[in-house]
C-alpha positions as CSV (number, residue, x, y, z in Angstrom):
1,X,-20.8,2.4,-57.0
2,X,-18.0,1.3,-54.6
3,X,-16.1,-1.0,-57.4
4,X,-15.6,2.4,-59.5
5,X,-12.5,3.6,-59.9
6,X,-12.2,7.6,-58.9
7,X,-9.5,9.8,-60.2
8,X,-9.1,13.1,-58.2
9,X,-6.6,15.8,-60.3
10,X,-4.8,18.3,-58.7
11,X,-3.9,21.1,-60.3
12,X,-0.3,23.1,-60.4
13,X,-0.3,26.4,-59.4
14,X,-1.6,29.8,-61.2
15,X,-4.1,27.0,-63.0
16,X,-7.4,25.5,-61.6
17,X,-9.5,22.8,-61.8
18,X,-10.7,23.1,-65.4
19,X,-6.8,22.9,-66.6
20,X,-6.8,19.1,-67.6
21,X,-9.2,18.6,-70.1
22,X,-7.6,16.0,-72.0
23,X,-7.8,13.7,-69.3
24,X,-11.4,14.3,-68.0
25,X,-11.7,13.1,-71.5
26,X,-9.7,9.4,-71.0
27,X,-11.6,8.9,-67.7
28,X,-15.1,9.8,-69.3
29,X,-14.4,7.3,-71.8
30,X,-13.1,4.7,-69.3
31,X,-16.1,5.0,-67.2
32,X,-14.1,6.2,-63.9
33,X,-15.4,9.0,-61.8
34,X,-13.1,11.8,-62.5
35,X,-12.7,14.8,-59.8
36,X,-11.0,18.0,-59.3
37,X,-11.2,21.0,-56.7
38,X,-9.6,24.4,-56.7
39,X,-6.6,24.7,-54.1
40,X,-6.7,27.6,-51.8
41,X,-6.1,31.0,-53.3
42,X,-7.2,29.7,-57.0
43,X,-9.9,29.4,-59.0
44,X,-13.3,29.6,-57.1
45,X,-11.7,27.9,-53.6
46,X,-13.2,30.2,-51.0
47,X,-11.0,29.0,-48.0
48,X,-8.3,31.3,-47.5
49,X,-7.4,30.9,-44.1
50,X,-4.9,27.9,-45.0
51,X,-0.5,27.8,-44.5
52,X,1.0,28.5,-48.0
53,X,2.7,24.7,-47.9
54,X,2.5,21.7,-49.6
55,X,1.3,19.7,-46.1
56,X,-1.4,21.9,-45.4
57,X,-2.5,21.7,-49.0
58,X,-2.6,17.9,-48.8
59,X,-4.4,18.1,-45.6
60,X,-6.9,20.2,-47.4
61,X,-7.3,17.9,-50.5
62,X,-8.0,15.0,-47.5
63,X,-10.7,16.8,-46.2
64,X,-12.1,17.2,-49.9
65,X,-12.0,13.3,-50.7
66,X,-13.4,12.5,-46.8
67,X,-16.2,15.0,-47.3
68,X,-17.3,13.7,-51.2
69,X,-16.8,10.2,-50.1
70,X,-14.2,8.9,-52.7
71,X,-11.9,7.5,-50.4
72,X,-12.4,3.9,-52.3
73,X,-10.7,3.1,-54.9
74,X,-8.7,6.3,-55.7
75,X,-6.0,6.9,-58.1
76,X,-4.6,10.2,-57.3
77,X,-3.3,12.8,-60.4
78,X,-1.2,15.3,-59.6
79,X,0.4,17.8,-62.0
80,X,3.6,20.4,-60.8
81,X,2.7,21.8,-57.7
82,X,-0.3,19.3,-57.8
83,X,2.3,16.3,-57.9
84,X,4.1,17.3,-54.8
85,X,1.0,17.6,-53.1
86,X,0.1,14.3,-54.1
87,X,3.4,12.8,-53.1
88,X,2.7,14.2,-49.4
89,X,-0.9,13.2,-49.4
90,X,0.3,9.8,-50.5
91,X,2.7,9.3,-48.0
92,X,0.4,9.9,-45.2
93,X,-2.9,9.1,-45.9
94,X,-2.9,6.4,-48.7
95,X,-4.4,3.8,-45.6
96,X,-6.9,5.9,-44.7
97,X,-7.8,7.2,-48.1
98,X,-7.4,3.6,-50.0
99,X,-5.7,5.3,-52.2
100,X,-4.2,2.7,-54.9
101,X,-2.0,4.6,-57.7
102,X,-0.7,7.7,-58.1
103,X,0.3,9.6,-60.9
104,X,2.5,12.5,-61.1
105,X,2.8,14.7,-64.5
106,X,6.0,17.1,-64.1
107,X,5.4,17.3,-60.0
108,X,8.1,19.9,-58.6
109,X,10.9,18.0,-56.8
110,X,14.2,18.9,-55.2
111,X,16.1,18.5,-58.1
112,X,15.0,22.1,-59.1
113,X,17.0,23.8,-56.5
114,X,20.2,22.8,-59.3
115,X,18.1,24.8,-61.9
116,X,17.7,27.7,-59.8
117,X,21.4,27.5,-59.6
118,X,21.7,27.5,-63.1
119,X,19.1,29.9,-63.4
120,X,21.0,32.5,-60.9
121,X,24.0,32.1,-62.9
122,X,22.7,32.1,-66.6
123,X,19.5,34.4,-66.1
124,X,19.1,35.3,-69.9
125,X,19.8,31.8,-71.3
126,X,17.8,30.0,-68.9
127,X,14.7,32.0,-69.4
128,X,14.7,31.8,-73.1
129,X,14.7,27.5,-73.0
130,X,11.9,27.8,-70.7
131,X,9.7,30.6,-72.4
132,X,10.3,28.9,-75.9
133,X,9.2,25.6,-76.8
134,X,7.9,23.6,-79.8
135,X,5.5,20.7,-79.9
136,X,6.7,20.2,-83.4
137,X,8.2,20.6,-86.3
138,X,5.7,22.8,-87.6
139,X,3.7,23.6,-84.7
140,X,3.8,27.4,-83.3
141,X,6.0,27.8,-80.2
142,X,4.4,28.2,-76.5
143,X,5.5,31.2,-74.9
144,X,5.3,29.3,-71.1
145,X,6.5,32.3,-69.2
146,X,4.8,35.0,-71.3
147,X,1.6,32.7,-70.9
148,X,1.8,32.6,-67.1
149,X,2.4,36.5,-66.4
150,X,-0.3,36.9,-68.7
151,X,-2.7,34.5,-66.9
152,X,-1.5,35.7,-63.3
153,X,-2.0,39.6,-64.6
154,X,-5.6,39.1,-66.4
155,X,-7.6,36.1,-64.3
156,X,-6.0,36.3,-60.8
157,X,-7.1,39.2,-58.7
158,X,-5.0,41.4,-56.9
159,X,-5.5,40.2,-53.7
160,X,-4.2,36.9,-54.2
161,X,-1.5,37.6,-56.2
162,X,0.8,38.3,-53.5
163,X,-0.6,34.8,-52.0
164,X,0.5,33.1,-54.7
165,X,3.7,34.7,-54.7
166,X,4.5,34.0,-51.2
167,X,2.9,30.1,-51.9
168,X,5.4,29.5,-54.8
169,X,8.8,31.1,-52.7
170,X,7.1,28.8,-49.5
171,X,6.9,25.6,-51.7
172,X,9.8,26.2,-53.7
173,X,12.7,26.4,-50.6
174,X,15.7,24.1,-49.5
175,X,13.0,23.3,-46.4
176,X,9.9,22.4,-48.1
177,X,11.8,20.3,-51.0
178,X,14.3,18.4,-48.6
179,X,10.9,17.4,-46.5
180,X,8.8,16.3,-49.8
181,X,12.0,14.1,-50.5
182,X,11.6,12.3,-47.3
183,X,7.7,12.1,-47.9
184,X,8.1,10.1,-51.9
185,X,10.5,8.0,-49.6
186,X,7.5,6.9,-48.0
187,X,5.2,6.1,-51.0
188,X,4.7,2.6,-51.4
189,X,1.5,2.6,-53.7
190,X,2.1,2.1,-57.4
191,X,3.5,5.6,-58.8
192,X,3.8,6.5,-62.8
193,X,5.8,9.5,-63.3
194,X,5.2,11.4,-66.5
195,X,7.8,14.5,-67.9
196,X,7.2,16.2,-71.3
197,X,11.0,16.2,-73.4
198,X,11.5,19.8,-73.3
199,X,10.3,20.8,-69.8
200,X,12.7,23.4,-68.9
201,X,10.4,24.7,-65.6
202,X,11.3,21.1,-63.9
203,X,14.0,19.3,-66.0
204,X,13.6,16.0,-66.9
205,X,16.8,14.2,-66.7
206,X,17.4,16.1,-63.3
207,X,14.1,15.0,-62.1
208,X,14.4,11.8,-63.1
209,X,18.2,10.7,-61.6
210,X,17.0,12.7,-58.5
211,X,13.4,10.6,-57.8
212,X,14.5,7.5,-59.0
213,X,17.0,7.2,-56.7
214,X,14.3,8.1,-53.9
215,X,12.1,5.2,-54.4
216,X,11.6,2.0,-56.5
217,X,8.2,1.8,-56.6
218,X,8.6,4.7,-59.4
219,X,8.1,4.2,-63.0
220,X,8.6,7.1,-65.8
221,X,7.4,7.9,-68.8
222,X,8.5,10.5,-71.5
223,X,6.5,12.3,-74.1
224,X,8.6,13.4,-76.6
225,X,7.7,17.0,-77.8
226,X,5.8,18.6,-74.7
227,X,7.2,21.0,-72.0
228,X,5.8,21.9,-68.5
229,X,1.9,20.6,-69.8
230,X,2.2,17.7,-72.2
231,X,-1.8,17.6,-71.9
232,X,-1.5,21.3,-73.4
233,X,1.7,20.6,-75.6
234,X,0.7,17.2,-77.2
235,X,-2.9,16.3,-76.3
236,X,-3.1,13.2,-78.7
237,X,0.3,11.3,-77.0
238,X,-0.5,12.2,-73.5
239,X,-4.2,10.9,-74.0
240,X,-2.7,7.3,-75.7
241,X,-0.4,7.1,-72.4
242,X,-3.3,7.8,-70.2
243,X,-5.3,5.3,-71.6
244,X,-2.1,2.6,-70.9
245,X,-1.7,3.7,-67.6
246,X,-4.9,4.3,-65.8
């Protein structure tokens, strides 16, 4: 039906399609035709002969939402790497692709380039606030960077490893950021923006001085006691804001 609402989620990198459970779960109980797809070089994606850049990643989720015919009605869910994808599809094809929210969970932004600063100068420090973080209270503590070497070293096989390698240095540099800043310029569809507290992979306070001041069509939301995946970190506040939002 045409008067559906579709949600398309796309993922961050190192994950895959199946890495949002929580909200597959709102939009099954909302009745809205929820999607995902596995970007080049993860999961079971079989095309490979793609650029390692955010563009040509958006161009390739286009061609996804063209060929399943969802371009009606589409809210469009982006998480890390999967948000600034979603902030350059947005900019360039929300027209064509009647795309009519997008939301953005942690998405990688410019801003990171002062952490990497930071990071270069305090190494140690730096890697212990990201690897460590509790939900709560009483809750055990996520190991984020001891969790992603571990997923990249078991599930990912060798031959895309160095893909992925050369697809986060590609994404990550002065080039590609300073362009996705000029692309969220550009955005003019209604855009929540959701950080977890303790997200030390893309700070929030950086992040959010840095893309507020790129557009005011932006609106942010917090949830207090998550990192790098509030849907992994605190499942039960990031579904309540999902079912405000969407």
């Amino acid at each position: 039906m045409r008067n559906k609402i579709n949600l398309l989620y796309i993922h961050g990198i190192t994950v895959d399609k199946n890495s949002n459970k929580p909200l597959e779960e709102v939009c099954i109980e909302k009745d809205i035709n929820y999607y995902s797809l596995d970007l080049p070089w993860h999961g079971e994606c079989k095309q490979e002969n793609i650029e390692l850049s955010i563009p040509a990643y958006a161009d390739y989720v286009r061609e996804f939402i063209l060929e399943n015919k969802i371009n009606h009605n589409l809210i469009i869910f982006g998480h890390s790497m999967g948000g600034a994808i979603s902030m350059s599809l947005t900019s360039r094809y929300a027209k064509e692709l009647d795309i009519k929210r997008l939301i953005l969970l942690d998405p990688l932004n410019s801003s990171v380039l002062k952490y990497t600063k930071h990071l270069m100068l305090h190494p140690v420090t730096t890697l212990i606030k990201i690897n460590t973080m509790k939900s709560n209270e009483n809750a055990k503590e996520n190991h984020y960077i001891i969790d992603w070497i571990n997923r990249i070293s078991k599930t990912i096989p060798n031959h895309k490893k160095m893909k992925i390698l050369k697809l986060f240095l590609n994404i990550t540099s002065k080039e590609s950021l300073f362009n996705l800043d000029e692309q969220a310029k550009k955005i003019n569809v209604p855009t929540d923006i959701i950080f977890g507290s303790e997200d030390y992979i893309i700070p929030f306070k950086d992040s959010f001085d840095h893309l507020h001041n790129l557009n005011e069509v932006f609106n942010f939301y917090v949830i207090n006691d998550s990192g790098h995946a509030p849907h992994e970190d605190n499942p039960k506040k990031f579904k309540k804001l999902m079912r405000e939002i969407i």
